[in-house]
C-alpha positions as CSV (number, residue, x, y, z in Angstrom):
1,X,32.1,18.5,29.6
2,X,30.7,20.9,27.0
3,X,28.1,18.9,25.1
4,X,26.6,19.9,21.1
5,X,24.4,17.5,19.9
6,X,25.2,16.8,16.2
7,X,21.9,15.6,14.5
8,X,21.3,13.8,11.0
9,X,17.6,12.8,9.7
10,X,17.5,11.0,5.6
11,X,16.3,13.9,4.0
12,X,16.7,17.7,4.1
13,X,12.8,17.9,4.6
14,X,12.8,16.0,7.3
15,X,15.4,18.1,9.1
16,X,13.9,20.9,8.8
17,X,10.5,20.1,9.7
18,X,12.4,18.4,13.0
19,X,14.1,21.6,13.5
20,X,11.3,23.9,13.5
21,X,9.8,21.4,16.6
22,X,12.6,21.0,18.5
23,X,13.3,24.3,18.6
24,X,10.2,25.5,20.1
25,X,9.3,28.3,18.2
26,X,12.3,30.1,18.9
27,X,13.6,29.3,15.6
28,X,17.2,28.5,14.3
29,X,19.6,29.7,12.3
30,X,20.9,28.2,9.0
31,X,23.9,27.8,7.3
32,X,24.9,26.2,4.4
33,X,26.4,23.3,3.8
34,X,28.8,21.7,1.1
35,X,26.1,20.1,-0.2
36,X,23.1,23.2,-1.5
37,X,20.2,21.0,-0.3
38,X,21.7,19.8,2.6
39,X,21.6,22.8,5.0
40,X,22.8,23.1,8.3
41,X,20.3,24.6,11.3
42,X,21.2,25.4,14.6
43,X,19.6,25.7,18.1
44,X,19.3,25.0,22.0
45,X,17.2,22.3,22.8
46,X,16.4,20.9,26.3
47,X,18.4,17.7,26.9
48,X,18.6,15.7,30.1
49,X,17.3,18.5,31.9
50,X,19.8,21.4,30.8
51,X,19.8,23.2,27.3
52,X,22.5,22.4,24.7
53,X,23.1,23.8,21.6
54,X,22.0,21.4,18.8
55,X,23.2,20.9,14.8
56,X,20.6,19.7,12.6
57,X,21.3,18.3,9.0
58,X,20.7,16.0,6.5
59,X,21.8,12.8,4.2
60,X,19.8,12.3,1.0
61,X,19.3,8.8,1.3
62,X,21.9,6.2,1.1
63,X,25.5,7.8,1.8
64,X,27.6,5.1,0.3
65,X,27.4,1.9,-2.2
66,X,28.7,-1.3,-2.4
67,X,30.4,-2.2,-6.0
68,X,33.4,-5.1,-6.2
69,X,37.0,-3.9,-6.3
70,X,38.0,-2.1,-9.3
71,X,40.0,-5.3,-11.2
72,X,36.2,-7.0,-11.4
73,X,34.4,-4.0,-12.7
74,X,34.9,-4.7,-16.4
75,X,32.9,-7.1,-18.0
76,X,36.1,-9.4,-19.2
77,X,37.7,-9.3,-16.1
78,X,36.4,-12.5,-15.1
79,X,34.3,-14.7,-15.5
80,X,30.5,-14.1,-14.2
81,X,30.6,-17.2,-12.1
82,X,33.2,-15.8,-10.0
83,X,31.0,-12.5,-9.4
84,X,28.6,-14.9,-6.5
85,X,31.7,-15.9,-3.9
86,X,33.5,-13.9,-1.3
87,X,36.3,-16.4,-2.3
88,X,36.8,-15.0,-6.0
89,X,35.7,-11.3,-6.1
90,X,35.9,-8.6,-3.1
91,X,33.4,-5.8,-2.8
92,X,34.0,-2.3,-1.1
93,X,31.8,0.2,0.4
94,X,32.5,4.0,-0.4
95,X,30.8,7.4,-0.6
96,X,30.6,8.1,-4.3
97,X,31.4,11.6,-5.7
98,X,27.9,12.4,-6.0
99,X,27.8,12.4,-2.0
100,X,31.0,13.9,-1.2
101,X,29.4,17.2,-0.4
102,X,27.3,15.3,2.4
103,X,30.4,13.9,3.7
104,X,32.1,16.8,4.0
105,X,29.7,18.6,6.3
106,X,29.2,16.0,8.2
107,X,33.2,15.6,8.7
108,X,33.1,19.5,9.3
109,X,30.3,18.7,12.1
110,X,31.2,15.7,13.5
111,X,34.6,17.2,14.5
112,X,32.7,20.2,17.2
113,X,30.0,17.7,18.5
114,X,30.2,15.3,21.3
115,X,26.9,13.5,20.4
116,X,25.5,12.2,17.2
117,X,21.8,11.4,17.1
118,X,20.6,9.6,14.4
119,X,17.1,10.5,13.2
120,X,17.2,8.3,9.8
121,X,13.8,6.2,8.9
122,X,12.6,3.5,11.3
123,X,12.9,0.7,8.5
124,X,15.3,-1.6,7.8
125,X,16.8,1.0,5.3
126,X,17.2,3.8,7.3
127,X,19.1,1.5,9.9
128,X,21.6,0.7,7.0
129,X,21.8,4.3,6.1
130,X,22.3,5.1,10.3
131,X,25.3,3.2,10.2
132,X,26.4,4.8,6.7
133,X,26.6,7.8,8.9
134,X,27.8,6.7,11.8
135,X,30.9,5.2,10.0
136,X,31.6,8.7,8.8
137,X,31.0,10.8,11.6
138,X,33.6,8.5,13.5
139,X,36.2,8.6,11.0
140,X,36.6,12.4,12.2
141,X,35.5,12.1,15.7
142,X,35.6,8.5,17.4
143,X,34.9,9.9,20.8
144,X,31.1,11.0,19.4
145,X,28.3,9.5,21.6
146,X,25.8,7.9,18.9
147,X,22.1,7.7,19.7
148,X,19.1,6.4,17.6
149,X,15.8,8.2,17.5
150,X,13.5,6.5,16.9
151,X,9.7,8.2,15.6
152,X,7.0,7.0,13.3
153,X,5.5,10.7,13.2
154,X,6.8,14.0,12.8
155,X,5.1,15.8,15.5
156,X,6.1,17.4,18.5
157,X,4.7,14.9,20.4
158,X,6.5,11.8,18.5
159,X,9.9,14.0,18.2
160,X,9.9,15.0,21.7
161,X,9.6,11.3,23.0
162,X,11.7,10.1,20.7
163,X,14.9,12.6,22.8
164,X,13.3,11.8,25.7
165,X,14.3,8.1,25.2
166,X,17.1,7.5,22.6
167,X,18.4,3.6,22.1
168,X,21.2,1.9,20.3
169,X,21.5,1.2,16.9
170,X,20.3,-2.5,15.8
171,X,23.3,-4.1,14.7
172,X,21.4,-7.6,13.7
173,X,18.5,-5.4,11.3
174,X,21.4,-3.2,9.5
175,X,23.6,-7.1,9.3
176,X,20.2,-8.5,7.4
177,X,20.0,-5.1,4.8
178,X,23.9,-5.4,4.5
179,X,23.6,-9.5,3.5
180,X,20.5,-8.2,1.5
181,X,22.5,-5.8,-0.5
182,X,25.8,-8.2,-0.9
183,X,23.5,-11.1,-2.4
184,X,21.5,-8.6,-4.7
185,X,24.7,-7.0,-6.6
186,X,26.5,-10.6,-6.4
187,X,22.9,-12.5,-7.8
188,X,22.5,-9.1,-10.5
189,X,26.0,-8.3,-12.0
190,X,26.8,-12.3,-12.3
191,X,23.3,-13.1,-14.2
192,X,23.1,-9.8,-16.0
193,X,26.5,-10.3,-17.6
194,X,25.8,-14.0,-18.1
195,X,22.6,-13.3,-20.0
196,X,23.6,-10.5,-22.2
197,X,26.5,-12.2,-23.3
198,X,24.7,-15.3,-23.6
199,X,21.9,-13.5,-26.0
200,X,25.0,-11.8,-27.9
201,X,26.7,-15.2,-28.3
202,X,23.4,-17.2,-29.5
203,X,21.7,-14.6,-31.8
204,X,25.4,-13.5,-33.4
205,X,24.6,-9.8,-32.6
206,X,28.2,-8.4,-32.0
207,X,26.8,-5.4,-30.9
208,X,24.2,-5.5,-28.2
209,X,23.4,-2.7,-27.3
210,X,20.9,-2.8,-24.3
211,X,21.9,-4.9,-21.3
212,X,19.6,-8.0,-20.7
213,X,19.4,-7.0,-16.5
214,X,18.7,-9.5,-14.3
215,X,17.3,-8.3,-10.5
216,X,16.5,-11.2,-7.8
217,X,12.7,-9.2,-7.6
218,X,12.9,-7.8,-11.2
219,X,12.8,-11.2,-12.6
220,X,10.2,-12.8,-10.4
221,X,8.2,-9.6,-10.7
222,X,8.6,-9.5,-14.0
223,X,8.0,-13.7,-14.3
224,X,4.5,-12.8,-12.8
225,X,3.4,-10.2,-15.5
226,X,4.2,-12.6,-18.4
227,X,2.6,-15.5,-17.0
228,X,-0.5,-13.7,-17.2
229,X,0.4,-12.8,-20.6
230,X,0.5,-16.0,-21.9
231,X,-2.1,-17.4,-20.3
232,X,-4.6,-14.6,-22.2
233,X,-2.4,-15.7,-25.5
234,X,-3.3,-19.4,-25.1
235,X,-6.8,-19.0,-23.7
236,X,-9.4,-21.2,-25.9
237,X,-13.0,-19.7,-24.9
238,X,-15.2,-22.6,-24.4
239,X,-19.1,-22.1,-25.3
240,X,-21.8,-22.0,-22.2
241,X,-25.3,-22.2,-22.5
242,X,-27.6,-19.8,-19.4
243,X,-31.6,-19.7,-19.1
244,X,-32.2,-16.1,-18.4
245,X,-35.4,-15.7,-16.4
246,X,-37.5,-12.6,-15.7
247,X,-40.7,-12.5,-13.8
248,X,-43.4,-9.6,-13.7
249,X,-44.2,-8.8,-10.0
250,X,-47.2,-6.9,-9.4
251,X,-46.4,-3.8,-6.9
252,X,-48.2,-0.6,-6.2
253,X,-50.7,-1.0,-9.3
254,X,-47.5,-1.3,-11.6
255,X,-45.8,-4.2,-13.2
256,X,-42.5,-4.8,-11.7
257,X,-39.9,-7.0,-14.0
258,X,-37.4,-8.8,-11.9
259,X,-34.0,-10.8,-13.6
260,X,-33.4,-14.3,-12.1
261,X,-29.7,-16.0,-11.8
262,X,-30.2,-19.6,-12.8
263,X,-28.9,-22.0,-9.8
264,X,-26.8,-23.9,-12.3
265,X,-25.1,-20.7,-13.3
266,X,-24.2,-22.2,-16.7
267,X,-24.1,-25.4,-18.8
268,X,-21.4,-26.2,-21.6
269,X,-23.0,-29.3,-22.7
270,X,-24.9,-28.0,-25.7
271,X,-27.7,-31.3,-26.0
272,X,-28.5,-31.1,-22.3
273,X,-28.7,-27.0,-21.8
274,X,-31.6,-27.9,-24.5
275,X,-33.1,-30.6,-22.8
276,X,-32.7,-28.5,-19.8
277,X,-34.3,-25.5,-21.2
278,X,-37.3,-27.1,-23.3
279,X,-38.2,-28.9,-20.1
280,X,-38.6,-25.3,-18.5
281,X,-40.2,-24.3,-21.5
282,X,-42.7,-26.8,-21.7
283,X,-43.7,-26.6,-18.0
284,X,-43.9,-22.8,-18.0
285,X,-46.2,-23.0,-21.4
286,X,-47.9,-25.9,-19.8
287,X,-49.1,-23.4,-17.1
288,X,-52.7,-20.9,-17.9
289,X,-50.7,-17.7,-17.6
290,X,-47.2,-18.9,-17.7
291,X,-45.9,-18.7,-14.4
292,X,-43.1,-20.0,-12.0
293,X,-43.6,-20.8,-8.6
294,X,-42.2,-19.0,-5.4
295,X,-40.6,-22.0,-3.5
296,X,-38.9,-19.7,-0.7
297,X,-38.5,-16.3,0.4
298,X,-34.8,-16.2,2.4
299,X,-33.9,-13.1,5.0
300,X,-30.6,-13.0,6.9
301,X,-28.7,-10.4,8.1
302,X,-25.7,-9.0,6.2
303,X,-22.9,-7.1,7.8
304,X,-19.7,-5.5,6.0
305,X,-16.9,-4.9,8.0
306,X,-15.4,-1.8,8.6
307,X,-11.9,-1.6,6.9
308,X,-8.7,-2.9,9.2
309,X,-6.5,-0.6,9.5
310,X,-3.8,0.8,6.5
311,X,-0.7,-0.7,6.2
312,X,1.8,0.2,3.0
313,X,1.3,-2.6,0.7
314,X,-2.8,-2.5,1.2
315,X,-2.0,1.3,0.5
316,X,-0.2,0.9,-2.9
317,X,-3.0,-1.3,-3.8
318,X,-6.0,0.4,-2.7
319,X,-4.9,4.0,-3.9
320,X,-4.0,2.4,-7.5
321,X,-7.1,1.1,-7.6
322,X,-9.7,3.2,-6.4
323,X,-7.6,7.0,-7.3
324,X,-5.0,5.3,-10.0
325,X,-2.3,6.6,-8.7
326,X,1.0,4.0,-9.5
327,X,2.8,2.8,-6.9
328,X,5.7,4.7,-7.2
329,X,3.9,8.2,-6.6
330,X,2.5,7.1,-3.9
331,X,5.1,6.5,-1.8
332,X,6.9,9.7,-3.2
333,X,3.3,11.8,-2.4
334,X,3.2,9.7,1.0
335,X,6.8,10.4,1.8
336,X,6.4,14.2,1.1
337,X,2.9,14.2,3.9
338,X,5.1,12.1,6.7
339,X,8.3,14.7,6.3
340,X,5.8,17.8,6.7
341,X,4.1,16.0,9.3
342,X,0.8,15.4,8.2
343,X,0.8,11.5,8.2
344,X,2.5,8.8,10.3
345,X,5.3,6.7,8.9
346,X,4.2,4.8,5.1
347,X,6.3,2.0,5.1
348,X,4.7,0.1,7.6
349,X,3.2,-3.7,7.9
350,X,1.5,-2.8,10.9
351,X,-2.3,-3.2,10.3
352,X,-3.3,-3.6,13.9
353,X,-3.3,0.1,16.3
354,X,-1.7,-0.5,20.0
355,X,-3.9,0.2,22.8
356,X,-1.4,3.5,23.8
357,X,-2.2,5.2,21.0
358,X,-4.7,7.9,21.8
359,X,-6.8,7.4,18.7
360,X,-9.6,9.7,20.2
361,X,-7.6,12.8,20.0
362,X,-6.3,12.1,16.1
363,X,-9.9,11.9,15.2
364,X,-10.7,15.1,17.4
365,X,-8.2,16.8,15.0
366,X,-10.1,16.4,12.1
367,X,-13.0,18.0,13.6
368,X,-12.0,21.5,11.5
369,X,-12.0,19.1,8.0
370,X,-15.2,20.8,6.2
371,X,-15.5,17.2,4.3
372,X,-15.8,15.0,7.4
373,X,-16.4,17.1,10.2
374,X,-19.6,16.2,10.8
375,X,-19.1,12.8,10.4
376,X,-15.9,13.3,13.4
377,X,-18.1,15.2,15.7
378,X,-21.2,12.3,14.9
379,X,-18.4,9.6,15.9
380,X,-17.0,11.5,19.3
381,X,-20.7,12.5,20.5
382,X,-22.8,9.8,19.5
383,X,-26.9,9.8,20.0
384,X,-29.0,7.0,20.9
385,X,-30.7,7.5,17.4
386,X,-27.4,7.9,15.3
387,X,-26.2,4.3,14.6
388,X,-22.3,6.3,13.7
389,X,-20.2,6.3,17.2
390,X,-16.5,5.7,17.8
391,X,-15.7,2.2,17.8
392,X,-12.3,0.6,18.4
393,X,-10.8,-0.4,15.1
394,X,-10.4,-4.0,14.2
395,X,-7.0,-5.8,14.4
396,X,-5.2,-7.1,11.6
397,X,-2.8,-10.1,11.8
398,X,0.5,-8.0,11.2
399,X,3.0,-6.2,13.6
400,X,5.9,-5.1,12.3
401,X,6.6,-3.6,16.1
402,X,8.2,-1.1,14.8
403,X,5.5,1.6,13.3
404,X,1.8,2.4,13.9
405,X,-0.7,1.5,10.9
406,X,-0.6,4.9,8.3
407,X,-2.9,7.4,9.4
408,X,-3.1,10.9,9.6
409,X,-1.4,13.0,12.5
410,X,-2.8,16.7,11.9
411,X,-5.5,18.5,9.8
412,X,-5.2,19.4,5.7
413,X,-3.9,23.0,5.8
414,X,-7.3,25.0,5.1
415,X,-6.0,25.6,1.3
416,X,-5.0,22.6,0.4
417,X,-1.2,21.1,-0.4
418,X,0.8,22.0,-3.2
419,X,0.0,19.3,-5.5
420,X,-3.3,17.5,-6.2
421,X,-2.2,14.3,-5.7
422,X,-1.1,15.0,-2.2
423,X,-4.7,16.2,-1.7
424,X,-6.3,12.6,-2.4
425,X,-3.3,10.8,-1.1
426,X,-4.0,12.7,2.5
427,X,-8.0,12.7,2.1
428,X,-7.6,8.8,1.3
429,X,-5.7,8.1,4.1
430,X,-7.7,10.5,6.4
431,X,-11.3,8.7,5.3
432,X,-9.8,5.4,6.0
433,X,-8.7,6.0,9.2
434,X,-12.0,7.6,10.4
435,X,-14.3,4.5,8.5
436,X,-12.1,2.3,10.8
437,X,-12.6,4.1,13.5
438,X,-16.0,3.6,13.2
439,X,-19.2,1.2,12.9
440,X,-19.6,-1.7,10.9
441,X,-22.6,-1.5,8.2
442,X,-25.6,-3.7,8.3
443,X,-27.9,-4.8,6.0
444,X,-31.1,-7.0,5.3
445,X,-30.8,-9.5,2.4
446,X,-33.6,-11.0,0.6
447,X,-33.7,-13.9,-1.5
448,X,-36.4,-15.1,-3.8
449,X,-36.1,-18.7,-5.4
450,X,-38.7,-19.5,-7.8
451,X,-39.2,-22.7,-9.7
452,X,-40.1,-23.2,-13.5
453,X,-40.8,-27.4,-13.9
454,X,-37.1,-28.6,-12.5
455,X,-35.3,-25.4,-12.3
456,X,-34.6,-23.6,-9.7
457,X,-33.5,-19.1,-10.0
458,X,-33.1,-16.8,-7.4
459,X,-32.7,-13.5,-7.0
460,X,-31.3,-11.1,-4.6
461,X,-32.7,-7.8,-2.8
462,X,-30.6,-5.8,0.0
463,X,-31.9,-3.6,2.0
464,X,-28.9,-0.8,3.9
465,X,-30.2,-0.4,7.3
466,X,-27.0,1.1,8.5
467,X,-24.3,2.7,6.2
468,X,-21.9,3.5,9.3
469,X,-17.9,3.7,7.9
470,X,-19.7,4.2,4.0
471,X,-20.4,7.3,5.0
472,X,-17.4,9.0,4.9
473,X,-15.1,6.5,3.3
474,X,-16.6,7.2,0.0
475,X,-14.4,4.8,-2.2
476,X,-16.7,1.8,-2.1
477,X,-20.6,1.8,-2.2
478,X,-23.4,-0.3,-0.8
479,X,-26.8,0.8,-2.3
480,X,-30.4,-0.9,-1.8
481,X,-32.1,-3.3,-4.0
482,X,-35.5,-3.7,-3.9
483,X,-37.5,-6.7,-4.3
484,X,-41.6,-6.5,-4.7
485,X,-43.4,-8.1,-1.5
486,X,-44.2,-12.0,-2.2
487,X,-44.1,-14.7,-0.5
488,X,-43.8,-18.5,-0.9
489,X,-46.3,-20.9,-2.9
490,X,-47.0,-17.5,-4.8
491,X,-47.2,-18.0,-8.5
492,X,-45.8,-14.8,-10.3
493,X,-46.2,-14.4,-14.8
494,X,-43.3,-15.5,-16.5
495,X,-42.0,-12.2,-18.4
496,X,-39.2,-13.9,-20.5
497,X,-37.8,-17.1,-20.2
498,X,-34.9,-17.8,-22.7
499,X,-31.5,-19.7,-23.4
500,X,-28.5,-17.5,-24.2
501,X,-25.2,-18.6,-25.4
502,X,-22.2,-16.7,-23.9
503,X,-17.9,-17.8,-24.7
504,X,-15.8,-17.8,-21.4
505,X,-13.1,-15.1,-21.7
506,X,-9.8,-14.8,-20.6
507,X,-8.5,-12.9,-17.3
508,X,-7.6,-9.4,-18.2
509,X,-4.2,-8.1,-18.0
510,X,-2.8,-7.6,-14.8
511,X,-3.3,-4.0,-13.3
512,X,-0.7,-2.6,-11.1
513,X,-3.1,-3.6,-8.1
514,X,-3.3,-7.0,-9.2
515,X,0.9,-7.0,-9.2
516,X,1.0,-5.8,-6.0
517,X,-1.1,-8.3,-4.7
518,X,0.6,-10.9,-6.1
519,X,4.0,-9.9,-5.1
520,X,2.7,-9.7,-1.8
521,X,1.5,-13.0,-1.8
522,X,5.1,-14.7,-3.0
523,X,7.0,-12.4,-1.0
524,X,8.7,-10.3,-3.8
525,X,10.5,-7.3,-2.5
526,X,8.9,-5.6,0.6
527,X,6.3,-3.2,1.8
528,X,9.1,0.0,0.8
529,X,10.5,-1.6,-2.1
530,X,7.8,-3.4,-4.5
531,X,7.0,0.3,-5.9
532,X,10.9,0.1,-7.2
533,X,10.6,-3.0,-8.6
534,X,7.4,-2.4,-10.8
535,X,8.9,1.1,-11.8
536,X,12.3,-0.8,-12.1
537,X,10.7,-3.0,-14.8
538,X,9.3,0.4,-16.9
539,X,11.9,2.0,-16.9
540,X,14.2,-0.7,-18.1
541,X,11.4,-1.5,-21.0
542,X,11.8,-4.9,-19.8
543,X,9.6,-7.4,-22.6
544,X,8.9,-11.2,-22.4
């Protein structure tokens, strides 16, 4: 039997990119499809041991929707009750005019072939859109043998192995995505048409002109931002009373003044902060020169852990925070570095890297980077007097099974991408990796308490003996603090010793970070789809 392998990967990008590996730099050939930006490439590829020629194109994400039968569509049809059972409104799945292009080629394709592999996402959406395309490529040609590929890299390496062992689709993940997709459209049509009529009905306005949309992770999402709202709307500051205490250390033949945190923290009884504060007083004026007693000098060691390894939510959040970058680019910017092969998978929950990943060569390959290489070629040769060596990262708690924590797969090109904000995407994600990839830093922490009649302050020195990861992950700091030599039953001149009066403030307004996190915590949306939901909410102008 003559065999042609008929190929389809999610986006055009992607099959390209795939192409140009597979084919092994002997290049293809491309034609056009019925779609412009779906093209069609051809080639011979080596499969099961003999070389067959290969088709290579592309969806654009999801090839069909789900909408009810026509008689529900209109907003009197019925009533929105009947919109949540199976038993009182019918849905139908269908490629919409918009995709018919797609279709077409891949009826046109399917028809020659004798194999379908499907290279879609490894997610739970790509196994949807899998069988979206499997459903259509049979429809012409239900003799087609249908393979997944499965990758979470596009390399040579990752594509290669991913032929070299192609699986089944998984019927119970795309069952899950389709129930998923049913109870959003039932849960959204039925309450948005509920509530905008309701609104129209209650506030007499015959003519309502936005839609009051309701989303089973809009709302929830949305719930979240407002709550913090209010809670800075009805926030009554209280009044707190703090004795401030600085001390003037002797060091080097120069005054050193040093600021002391009061072991209370704060007081919000007004009468007893004073009698507080006047019995300090009097005790330190009761003194010759004024001073406060060193009751104990503390050392410890101090360690901060190396960062675990990325995962997608912990991306979102990170990169908003530390480059402010929204959500929603980044998984675009992220998406664009994993289809030209420069970063693993980004919609993972993986924070944990298998054992049979060779981690030692992805670090090797960033030996070129002019920013870091010194730091890579530190890590892969260490030095008995260089603290910075290759460690093992540290394992997270999550496995999604599926998809190796983000990191990168090859080198920046020498001039940079095409956009800046795939240059700090892929130099954020490249720093990360390499700081977990490499030593914990340590530190020596000082802590003075003195004593002034009752009270008790302390105050905190650090000294960095070891930066390790801080050196190249350059997103967070840890700097020394110095602390003049003394030592306890020293008496030390009281420099200022006062009572301040501070209001308690309400939190701040959530940041986009904050969001994530939260959503995260209740389980609103998922690791590929709480970008949507916060951009969902913009775009719809969505107000309390």
């Amino acid at each position: 039997m003559v065999v042609r392998v008929l190929n389809v990967a999610e986006k055009p990008s992607a099959a390209k990119e795939i192409s140009g590996l597979l084919s092994g730099g002997r290049g293809y050939q491309t034609r056009a499809g019925f779609s412009s930006y779906n093209k069609v490439f051809e080639f011979e590829c080596e499969l099961d041991r003999q070389r067959v020629p290969f088709v290579f194109t592309s969806v654009s994400g999801h090839l069909k929707v789900l909408d009810f039968e026509d008689r529900y569509r209109k907003w009197g049809s019925c009533s929105p009750r009947a919109l949540l059972s199976r038993s009182t409104s019918n849905l139908v799945s269908y490629v919409p005019s918009g995709m018919k292009p797609i279709e077409n080629t891949l009826h046109r394709e399917a028809r020659g072939c004798t194999m379908l592999v499907l290279w879609l996402d490894g997610d739970s959406e790509g196994e949807n859109i899998a069988y979206e395309v499997m459903s259509v490529c049979l429809s012409k040609n239900p003799r087609l043998l249908v393979k997944r590929a499965r990758f979470s890299a596009i390399t040579t390496r990752d594509v290669r192995q991913a032929l070299d062992n192609l699986g089944s689709l998984n019927a119970p993940l795309n069952a899950m995505v389709e129930a998923r997709q049913e109870l959003d459209l039932r849960a959204g049509a039925a309450f948005t048409r509920f509530l905008t009529t309701r609104v129209r009905d209650e506030f007499l306005v015959s003519e309502l002109k936005q839609v009051v949309s309701y989303g089973p992770c809009q709302f929830p999402t949305l719930a979240l931002v407002v709550d913090r709202f209010l809670t800075i709307q009805s926030f009554v500051p209280q009044e707190f009373f703090v004795i401030d205490l600085t001390l003037s250390f002797a060091n080097a033949g120069r005054n050193v003044s040093v600021k002391f945190d009061w072991n209370r923290s704060r007081l919000f009884d007004r009468f007893i902060a004073s009698a507080v504060f006047e019995i300090c007083y009097e005790s330190a004026i009761g003194q010759d020169q004024e001073q406060a007693l060193v009751v104990a000098v503390q050392k410890s060691q101090r360690t901060r852990w190396k960062p675990l390894p990325l995962a997608t939510v912990e991306m979102q959040k990170q990169v908003s925070r530390k480059l402010g970058m929204s959500s929603e680019v980044t998984m675009q910017v992220a998406e664009k570095l994993y289809t030209q092969g420069f970063i693993s998978y980004p919609r993972t929950e993986t924070d944990v890297f298998s054992r049979n990943l060779n981690l030692m060569e992805l670090v090797q390959n960033q030996a070129s980077d002019r920013r870091w290489g010194s730091f890579v070629t530190r890590l892969l040769n260490p030095s008995q007097d260089d603290p910075v060596r290759f460690e093992w990262p540290r394992a997270g708690k999550n496995n999604d099974e599926a998809h190796p924590p983000i990191h990168p797969t090859r080198p920046a090109p020498p001039n940079g991408f095409e956009s800046r904000d795939m240059d700090r995407l892929y130099e954020y994600i490249a720093r990360r990796f390499l700081a977990c990839c490499s030593v914990d830093a340590k530190g020596s922490e000082t802590v003075i308490v003195a004593q002034v009649g009752a009270e008790l302050f302390n105050a905190k020195g650090m000294i960095v003996e070891r930066q390790g990861f801080y050196e190249v992950f350059i997103y967070d700091r840890w700097v020394d603090k110095d602390l003049p030599p003394v030592g306890t039953g020293d008496r030390v001149p009281i420099e200022a010793l006062e009572l301040r009066t501070g209001k308690t403030e309400p939190p701040p307004l959530l940041s986009e970070s904050d969001l994530i996190s939260l959503m995260d915590r209740h389980g609103i949306g998922t690791d590929a789809t709480i970008a949507q939901h916060i951009q969902k909410i913009l775009e719809r102008g969505s107000k309390a």
